[in-house]
C-alpha positions in Angstrom: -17.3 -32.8 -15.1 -18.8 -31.3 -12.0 -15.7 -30.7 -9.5 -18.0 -29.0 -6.7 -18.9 -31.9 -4.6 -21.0 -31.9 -1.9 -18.5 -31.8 0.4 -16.3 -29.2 -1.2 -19.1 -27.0 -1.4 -19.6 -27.4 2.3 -15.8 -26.9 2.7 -16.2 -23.7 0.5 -19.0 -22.5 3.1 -17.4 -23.0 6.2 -14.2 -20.7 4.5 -16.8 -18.1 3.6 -18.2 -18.1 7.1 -15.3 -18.7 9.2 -12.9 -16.2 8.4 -15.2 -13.1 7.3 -16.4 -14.6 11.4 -13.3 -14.1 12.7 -13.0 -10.6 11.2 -16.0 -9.0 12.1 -16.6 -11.2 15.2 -13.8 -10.4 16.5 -13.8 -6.7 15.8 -16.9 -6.6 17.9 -18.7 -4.2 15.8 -21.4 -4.8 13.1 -21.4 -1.6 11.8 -17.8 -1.9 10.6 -18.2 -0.6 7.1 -14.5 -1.9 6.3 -15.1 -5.9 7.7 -18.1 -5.7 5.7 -16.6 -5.0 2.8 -13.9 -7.2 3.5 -16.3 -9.5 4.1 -18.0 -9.3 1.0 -14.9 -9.2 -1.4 -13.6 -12.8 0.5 -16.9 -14.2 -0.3 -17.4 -13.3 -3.5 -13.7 -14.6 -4.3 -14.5 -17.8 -2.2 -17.5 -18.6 -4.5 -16.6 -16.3 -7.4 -13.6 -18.6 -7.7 -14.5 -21.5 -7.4 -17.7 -21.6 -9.5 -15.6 -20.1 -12.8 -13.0 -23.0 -12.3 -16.0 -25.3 -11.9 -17.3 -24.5 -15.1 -13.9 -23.5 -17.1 -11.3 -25.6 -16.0 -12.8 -28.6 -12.9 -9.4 -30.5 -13.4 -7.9 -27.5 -12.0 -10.6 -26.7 -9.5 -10.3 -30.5 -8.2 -6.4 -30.0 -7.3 -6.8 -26.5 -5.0 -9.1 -28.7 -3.3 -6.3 -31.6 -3.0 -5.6 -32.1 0.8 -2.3 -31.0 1.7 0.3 -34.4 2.1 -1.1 -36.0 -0.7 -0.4 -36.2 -4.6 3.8 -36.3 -4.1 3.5 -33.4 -2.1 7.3 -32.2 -1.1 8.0 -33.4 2.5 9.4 -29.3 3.0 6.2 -28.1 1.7 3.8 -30.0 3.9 5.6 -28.2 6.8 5.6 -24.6 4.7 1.6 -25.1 4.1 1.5 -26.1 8.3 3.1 -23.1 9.1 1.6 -20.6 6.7 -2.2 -21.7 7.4 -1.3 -21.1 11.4 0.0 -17.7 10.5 -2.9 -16.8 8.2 -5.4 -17.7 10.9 -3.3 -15.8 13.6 -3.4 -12.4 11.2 -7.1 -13.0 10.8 -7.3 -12.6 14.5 -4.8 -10.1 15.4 -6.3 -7.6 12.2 -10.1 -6.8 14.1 -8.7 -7.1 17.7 -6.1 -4.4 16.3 -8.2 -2.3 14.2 -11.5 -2.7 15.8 -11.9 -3.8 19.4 -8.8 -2.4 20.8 -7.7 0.2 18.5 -4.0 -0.8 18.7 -3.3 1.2 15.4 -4.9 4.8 15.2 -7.0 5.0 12.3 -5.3 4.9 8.9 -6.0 7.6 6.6 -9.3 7.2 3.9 -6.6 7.0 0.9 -4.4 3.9 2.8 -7.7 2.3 3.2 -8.7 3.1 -0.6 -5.3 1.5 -1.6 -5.8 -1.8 0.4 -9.0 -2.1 -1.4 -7.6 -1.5 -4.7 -4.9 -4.0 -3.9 -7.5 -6.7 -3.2 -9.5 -6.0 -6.2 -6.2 -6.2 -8.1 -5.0 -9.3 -6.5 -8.3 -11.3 -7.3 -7.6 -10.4 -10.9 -4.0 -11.5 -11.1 -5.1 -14.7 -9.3 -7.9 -15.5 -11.2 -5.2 -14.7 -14.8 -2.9 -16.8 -12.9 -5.5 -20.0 -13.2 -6.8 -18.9 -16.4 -3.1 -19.4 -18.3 -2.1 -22.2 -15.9 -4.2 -25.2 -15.6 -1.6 -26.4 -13.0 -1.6 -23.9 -10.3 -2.1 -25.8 -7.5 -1.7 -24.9 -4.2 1.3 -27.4 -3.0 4.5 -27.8 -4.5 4.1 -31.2 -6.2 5.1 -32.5 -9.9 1.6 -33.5 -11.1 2.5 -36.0 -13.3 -0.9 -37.5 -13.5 -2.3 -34.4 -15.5 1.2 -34.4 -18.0 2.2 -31.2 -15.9 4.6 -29.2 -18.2 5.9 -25.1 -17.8 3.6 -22.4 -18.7 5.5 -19.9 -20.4 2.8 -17.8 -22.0 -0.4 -15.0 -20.5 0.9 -13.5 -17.5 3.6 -16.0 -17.3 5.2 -14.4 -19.7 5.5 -11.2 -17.1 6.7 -13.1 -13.9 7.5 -16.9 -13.2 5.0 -16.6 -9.9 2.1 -14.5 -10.7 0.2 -16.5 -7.6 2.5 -14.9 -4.9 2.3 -11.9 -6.3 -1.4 -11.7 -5.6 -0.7 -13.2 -2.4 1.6 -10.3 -1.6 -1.4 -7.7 -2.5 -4.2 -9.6 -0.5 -1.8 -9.7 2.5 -0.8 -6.1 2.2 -4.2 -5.0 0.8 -6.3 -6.6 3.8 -4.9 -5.1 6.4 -4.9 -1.5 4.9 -8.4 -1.1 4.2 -9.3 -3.0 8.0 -6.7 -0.3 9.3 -4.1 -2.9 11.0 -0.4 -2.1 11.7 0.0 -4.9 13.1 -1.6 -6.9 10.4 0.8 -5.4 8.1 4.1 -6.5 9.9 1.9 -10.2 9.4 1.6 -9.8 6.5 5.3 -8.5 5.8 6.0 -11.8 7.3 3.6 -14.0 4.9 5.3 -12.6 1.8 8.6 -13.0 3.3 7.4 -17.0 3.2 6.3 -16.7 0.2 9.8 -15.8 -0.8 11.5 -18.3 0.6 9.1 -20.7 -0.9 9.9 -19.3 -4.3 13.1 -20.5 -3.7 12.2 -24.2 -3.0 9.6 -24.3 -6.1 12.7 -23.3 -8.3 14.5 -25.5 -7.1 11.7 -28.4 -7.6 10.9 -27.2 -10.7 14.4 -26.9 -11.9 15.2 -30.9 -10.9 11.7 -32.2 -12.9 11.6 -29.9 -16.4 14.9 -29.1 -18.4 13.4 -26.5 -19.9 12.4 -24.2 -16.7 16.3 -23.1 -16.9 15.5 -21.6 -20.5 12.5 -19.9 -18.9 14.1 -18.7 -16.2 16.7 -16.7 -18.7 13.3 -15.7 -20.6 11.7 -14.2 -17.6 14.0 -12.6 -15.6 11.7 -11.4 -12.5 10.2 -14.1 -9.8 7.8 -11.8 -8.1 7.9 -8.1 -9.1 7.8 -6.5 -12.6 11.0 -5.1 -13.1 12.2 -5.5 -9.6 12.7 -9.5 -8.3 
C-alpha cells in the first residue's frame, strides 16, 4: 500500500517550503546559521516522517493526512485544531521578526540555543516512538472505529498516556531557543498550555468509548511529564 499520493506529496512540499519560508523569509537574513538549521531539521522531519510511515505503517500515514472535520471528528476538536494551526502560523511569524529582523530579544546565550536544538532532536524521536507503538496516533480526536481502534498500553505508552504532546511541548520550547525568540517562547508556553487542556478533552473521549482506559489510567499515572503530570 502506497499512502504518499500525488497530492499528499505535494501537500508535504508546500509544508516543507512554507514554513522553513516564513522563518528565514521573514528573518530577512540568509546567512542565519540558526533558520538554516531549523530549516533543515523541519524538512528532514517533514519527509523523514512521512516516508518511514509510508513504508512501515501507510494505514497510519493515511490518517495524519485525514482533513480535519472528517472521520467522527469531535465538534470541540475541529475548533481546538482551528485555533491551534492559527497560533502555530502566528509563532512562525513572530519567532524571525523577533530574533532576526528586529531583534526584539537580545541574543540568547550559545548553551540556550544548544538546548533548543537538543530538544528538537529529542522531540522527533519521541514522536516518531509515539507512531512506531501506536498505529492510531492521529492527529484529531476521533474514535477510529473503522481501523478496530483499541488502547495502547505498551513501548512508550507504557511511560506516559500522551507521548505526542510531549514532543509537542519540546519542538515548541525547543524552536524558539535555538532561533533566539522570547517572544516565541511565551507562544509556545501558550501552545502547550492547549495541549493541556486538550489532554483533558481526549480523556474524557477516550474514557466514554474504551472501558479499559480507566485501568490504564491507574497503570500510568503521568499524562505528560515523567514523574511530574
Amino acid at each position: 500500500m502506497n499512502a504518499l499520493t500525488p497530492f499528499r506529496l505535494l501537500y508535504l512540499c508546500f509544508n516543507a517550503i512554507f514554513f522553513p519560508g516564513l522563518i528565514l523569509g521573514l528573518g530577512g537574513d540568509l546567512h542565519w546559521t540558526e533558520g538554516w538549521i531549523f530549516t533543515a531539521w523541519f524538512v528532514c522531519t517533514v519527509f523523514g516522517s512521512a516516508f518511514y510511515l509510508n513504508r512501515r505503517d501507510p494505514a497510519l500515514l493515511a490518517e495524519r493526512f485525514k482533513r480535519p472535520g472528517s472521520g467522527g471528528q469531535k465538534g470541540w476538536d475541529k475548533v481546538f485544531m482551528a485555533l491551534l494551526m492559527s497560533m502555530v502560523v502566528f509563532w512562525f511569524i513572530v519567532m524571525p521578526l523577533d530574533a532576526r529582523r528586529f531583534h526584539w530579544t537580545a541574543s540568547f546565550p550559545l548553551a540556550w540555543k544548544v538546548t533548543g536544538l537538543l530538544l528538537l532532536l529529542c522531540a522527533v524521536y519521541i514522536i516518531m516512538r509515539t507512531m512506531f507503538d501506536n498505529s492510531f496516533a492521529s492527529p484529531l480526536v476521533r474514535i477510529q472505529r473503522e481501523r478496530d481502534h483499541h488502547i495502547i498500553t505498551t513501548g512508550i505508552y507504557g511511560v506516559v498516556r500522551h507521548p505526542m504532546y510531549l514532543g509537542g511541548l519540546m519542538y515548541f520550547f525547543g524552536a524558539p531557543l535555538l532561533l533566539g525568540s522570547k517572544y516565541g517562547l511565551l507562544i509556545g508556553l501558550l501552545l502547550s498550555l492547549m495541549f493541556v487542556a486538550r489532554i483533558f478533552g481526549e480523556e474524557k473521549t477516550l474514557l466514554t468509548q474504551f472501558p479499559d482506559y480507566a485501568d490504564y489510567r491507574q497503570k500510568v499515572r503521568h499524562r505528560l511529564i515523567p514523574f511530574v503530570w
